[in-house]
C-alpha positions as CSV (number, residue, x, y, z in Angstrom):
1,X,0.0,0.0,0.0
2,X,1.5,3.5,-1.5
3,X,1.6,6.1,1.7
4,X,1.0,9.5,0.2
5,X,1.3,12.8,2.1
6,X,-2.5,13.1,3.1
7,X,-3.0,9.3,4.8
8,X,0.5,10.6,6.4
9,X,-1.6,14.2,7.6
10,X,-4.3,12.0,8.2
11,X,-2.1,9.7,10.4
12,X,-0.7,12.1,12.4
13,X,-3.3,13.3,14.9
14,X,-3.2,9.1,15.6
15,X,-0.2,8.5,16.0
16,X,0.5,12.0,18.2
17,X,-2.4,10.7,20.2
18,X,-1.2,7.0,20.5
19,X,2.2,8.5,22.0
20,X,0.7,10.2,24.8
21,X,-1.1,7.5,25.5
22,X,1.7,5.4,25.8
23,X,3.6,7.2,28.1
24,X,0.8,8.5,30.6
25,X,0.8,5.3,33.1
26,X,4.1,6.7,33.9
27,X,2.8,9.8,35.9
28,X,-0.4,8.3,36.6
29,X,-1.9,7.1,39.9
30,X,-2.6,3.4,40.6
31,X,-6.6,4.4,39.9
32,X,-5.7,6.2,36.8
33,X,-3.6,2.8,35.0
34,X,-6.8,0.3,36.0
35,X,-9.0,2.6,34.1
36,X,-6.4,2.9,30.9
37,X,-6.2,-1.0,31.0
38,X,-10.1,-1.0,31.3
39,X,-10.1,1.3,27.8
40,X,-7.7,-0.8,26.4
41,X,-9.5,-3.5,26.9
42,X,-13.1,-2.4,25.5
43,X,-11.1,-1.1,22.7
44,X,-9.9,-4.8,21.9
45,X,-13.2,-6.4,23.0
46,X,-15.1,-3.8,20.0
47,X,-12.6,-3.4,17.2
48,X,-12.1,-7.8,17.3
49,X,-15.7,-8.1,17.5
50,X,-16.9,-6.0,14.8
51,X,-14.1,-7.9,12.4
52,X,-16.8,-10.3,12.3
53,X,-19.8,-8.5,12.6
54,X,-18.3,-5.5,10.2
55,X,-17.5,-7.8,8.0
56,X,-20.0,-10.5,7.7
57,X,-23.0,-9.1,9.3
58,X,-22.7,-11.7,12.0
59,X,-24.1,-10.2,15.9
60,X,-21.8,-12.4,17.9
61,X,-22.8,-12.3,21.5
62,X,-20.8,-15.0,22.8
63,X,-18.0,-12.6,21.5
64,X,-16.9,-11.3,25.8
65,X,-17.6,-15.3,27.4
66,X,-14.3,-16.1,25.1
67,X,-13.0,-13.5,26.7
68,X,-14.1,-14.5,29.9
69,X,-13.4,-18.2,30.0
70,X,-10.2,-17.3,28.9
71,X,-9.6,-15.1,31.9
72,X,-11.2,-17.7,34.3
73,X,-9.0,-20.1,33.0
74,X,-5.7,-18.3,33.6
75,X,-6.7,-17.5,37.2
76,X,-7.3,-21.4,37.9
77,X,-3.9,-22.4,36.4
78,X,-2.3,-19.7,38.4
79,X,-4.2,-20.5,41.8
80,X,-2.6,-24.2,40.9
81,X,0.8,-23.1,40.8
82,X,2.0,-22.7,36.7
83,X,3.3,-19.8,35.9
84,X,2.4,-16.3,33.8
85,X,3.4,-17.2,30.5
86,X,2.0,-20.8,30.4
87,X,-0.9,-20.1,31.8
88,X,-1.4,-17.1,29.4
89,X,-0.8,-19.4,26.1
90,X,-3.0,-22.2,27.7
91,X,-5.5,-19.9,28.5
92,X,-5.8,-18.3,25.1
93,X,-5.5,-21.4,23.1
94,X,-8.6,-23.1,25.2
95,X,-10.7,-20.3,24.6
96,X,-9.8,-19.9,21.1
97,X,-10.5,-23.4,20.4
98,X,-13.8,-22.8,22.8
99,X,-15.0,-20.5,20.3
100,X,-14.0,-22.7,16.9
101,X,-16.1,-25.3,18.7
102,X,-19.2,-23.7,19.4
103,X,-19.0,-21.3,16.6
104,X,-18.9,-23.9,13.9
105,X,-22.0,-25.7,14.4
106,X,-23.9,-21.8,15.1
107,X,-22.8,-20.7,11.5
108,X,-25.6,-23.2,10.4
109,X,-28.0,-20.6,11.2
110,X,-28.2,-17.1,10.2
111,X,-29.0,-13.6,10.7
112,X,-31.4,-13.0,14.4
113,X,-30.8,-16.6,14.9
114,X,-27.3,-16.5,15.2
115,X,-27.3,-13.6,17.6
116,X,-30.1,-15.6,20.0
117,X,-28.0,-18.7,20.2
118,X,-24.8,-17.2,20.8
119,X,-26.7,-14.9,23.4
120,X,-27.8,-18.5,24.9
121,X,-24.3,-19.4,25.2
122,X,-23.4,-16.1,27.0
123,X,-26.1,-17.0,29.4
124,X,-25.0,-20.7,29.6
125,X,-21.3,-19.6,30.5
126,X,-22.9,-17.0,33.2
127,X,-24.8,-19.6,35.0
128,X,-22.0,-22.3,34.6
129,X,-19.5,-20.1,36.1
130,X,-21.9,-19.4,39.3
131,X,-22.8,-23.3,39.4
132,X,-19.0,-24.8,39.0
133,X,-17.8,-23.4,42.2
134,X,-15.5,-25.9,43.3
135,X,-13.8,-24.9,39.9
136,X,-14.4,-21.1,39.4
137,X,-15.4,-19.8,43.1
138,X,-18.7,-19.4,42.3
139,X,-20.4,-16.1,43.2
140,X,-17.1,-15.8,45.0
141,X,-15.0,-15.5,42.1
142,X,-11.2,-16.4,42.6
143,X,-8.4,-13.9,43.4
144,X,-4.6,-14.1,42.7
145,X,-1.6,-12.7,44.0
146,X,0.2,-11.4,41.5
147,X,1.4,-7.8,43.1
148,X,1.1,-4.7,41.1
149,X,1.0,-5.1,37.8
150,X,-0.9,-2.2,35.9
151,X,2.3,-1.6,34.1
152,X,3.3,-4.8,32.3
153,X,-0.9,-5.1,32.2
154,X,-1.4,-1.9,30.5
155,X,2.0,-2.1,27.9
156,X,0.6,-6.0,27.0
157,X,-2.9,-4.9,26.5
158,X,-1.4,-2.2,24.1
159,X,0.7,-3.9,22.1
160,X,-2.3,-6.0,21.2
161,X,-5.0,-3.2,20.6
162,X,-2.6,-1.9,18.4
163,X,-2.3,-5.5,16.4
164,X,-6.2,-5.5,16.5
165,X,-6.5,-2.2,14.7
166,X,-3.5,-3.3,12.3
167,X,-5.5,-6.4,11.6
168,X,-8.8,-4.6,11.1
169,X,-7.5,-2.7,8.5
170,X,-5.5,-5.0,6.6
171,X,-8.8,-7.5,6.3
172,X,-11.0,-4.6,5.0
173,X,-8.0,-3.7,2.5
174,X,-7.6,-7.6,1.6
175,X,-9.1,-9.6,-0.9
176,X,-10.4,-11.8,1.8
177,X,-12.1,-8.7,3.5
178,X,-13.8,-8.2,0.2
179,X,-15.0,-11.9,-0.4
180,X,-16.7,-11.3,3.6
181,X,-18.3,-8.2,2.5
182,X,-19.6,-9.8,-0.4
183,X,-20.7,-12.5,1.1
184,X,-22.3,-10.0,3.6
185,X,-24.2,-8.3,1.1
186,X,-25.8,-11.2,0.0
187,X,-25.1,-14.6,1.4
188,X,-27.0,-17.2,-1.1
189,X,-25.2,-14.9,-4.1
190,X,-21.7,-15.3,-2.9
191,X,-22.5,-18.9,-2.3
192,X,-23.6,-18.9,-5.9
193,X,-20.2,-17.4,-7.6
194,X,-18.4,-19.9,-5.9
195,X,-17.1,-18.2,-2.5
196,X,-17.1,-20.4,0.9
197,X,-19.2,-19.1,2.8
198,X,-19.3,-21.3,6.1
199,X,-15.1,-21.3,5.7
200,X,-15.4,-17.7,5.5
201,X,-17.2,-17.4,8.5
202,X,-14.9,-19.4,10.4
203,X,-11.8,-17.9,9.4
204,X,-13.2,-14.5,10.8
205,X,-14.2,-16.2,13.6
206,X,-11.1,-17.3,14.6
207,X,-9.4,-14.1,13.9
208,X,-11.6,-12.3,15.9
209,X,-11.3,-14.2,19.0
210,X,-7.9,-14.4,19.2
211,X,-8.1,-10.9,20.6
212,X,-10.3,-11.4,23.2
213,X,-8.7,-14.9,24.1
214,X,-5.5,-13.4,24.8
215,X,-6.6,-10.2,26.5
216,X,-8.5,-12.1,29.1
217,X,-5.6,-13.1,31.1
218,X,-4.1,-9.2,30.7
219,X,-7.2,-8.6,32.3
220,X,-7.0,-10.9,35.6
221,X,-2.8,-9.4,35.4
222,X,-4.3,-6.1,36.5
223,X,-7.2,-6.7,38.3
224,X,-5.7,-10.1,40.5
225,X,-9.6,-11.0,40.4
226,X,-12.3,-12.7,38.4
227,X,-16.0,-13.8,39.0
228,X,-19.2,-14.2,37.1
229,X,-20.2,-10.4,37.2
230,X,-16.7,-9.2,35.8
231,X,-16.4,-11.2,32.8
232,X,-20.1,-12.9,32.1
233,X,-22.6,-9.9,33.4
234,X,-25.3,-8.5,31.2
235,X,-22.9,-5.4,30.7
236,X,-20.2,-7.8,29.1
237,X,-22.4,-9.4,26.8
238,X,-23.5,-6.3,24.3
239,X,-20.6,-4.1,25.7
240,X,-18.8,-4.7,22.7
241,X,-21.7,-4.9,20.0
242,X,-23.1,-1.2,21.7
243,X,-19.8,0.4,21.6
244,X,-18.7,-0.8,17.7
245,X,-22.7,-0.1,17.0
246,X,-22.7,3.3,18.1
247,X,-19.4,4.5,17.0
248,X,-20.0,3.0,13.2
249,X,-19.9,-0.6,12.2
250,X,-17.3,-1.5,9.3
251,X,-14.9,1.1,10.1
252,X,-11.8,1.1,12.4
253,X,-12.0,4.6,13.7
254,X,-15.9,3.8,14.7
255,X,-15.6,0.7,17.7
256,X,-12.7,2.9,18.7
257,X,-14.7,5.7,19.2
258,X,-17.7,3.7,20.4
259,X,-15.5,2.1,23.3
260,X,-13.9,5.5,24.7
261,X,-17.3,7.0,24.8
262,X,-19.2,4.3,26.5
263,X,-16.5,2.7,29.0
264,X,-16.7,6.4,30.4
265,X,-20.2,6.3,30.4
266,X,-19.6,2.7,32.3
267,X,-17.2,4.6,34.7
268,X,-19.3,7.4,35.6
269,X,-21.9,5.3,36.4
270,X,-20.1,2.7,38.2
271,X,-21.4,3.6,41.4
272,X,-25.5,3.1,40.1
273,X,-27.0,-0.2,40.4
274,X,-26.7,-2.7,37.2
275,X,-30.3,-2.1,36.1
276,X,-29.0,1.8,35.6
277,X,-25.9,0.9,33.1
278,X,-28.2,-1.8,31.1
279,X,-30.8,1.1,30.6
280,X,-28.3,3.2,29.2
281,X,-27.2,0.5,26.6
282,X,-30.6,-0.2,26.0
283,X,-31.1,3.1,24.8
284,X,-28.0,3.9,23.4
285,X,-28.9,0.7,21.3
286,X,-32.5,2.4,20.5
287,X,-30.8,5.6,19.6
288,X,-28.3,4.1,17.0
289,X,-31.4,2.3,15.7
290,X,-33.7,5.1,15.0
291,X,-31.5,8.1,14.3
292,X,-27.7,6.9,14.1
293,X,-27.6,3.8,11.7
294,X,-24.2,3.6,10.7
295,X,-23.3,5.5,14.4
296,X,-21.5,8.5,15.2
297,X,-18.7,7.8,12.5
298,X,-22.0,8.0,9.7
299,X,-23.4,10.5,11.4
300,X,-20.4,12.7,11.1
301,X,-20.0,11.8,7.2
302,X,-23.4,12.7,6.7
303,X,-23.1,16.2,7.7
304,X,-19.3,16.4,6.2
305,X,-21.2,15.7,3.1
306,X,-24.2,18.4,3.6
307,X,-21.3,21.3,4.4
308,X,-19.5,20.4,1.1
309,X,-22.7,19.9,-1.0
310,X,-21.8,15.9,-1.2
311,X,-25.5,14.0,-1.5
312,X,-25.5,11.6,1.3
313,X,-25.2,8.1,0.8
């Protein structure tokens, strides 16, 4: 791909923002580097998730229990003794396969379908993770030891939001990001020219759950805790699809936008009860519907195009 001087001015404001970013844990207060890691990792959960659901069309639900076995998983092998590393690759690599499992026979189905089953898993993996309580604490949850560590947290959890906007981009520059967005379009069409549709799906699958497989255990690093509420609650499950919904679907810049906006909308109101946070999705989610279909990111096009006389799309 040819850089040219304007995607360089384009660029810029990124990048200048990216580098602040980067060095701010540095001077910031123990508070301040949880709720970095928190961005980071809504910013990883929404850009992976809309990979498939920007690409295909696919609402993947299940898309924050990968994430969350993954991080139950890592605390378990840690509370038995293995160390960091291990227990990060065997972590990520269960839930990864987790998802390939599960996903593959759900790809059967289509559109509203899809999104109610893997809803249903989300639930099943809530309940499970109360019920196994000799394994996962229950209601209790399980806690490690692990000391401070925000900062390795925090430089892990960018290196790989980073490689999950890098990967983003090259699939919707790729010919394989065209053959999903065909397929998108028109599934029984694609199918029709010759395109794999069900080895489409599951090669975006995969790719977008290695992000959330591996972030789970960067997310029990920080935090030294996990339970049912953290990883599985109501919030978790349409976290991702409310914040790459209402920043703009099929675009990079719009998840990222989506999940700056609404995990400070999730820490402002941190201190309300749950029923107060799933209202605001709820209507967020209403909002996009009516008046914001192709989110903020659209929204912003729309009237780019009105100031320069450009018809909109």
């Amino acid at each position: 791909m040819r850089l040219d001087g304007g995607f360089l001015l384009r660029a810029m404001p990124i990048t200048v923002v990216a580098a602040i970013f980067l060095v701010l844990p540095l001077f910031a207060t123990g508070y301040q580097r949880a709720l970095m890691n928190l961005y980071l990792v809504f910013i990883i959960l929404a850009l992976s998730f809309d990979i498939l659901r920007g690409n295909t069309g696919y609402v993947n639900l299940a898309h924050a229990s990968i994430f969350g076995w993954s991080a139950y998983v890592f605390a378990i092998l840690l509370k038995n003794g293995y160390n960091i590393l291990a227990s990060t690759a065997t972590a990520s690599l269960f839930s990864l396969a987790l998802s390939l499992a599960v996903g593959a026979p759900f790809f059967r189905t289509r559109g509203a379908y899809y999104t109610i089953i893997t809803l249903g898993f989300s639930l099943l993996s809530y309940s499970l993770a109360y019920s196994l309580d000799w394994v996962t604490g229950g209601w209790e949850g399980i806690s490690v030891n692990l000391g401070d560590m925000h900062l390795p947290a925090f430089y892990s959890l960018y290196i790989l939001a980073v490689a999950t906007i890098v990967t983003y981009y090259a699939i919707s520059k790729s010919k394989f990001g065209l053959a999903l967005k065909t397929m998108r379009e028109d599934e029984e069409a694609a199918e029709s020219y010759g395109l794999a549709t069900y080895s489409l799906k599951l090669k975006a699958l995969a790719i977008s759950s290695i992000f959330p497989a591996i972030s789970g255990p960067l997310y029990v690093l920080y935090t030294s805790y996990v339970n049912p509420d953290t990883v599985f609650g109501l919030k978790n499950i349409f976290a991702p699809a409310t914040m790459a919904l209402f920043g703009g679907s099929g675009s990079v810049l719009g998840p990222l936008i989506g999940s700056l906006v609404i995990t400070t909308a999730f820490e402002i109101l941190f201190t309300t009860q749950l029923p107060v946070r799933l209202t605001v999705i709820g209507l967020i989610l209403v909002v996009v519907g009516l008046f914001m279909p192709r989110g903020l990111v659209g929204l912003l096009q729309n009237r780019r195009g009105r100031t320069l006389g450009v018809p909109k799309p």
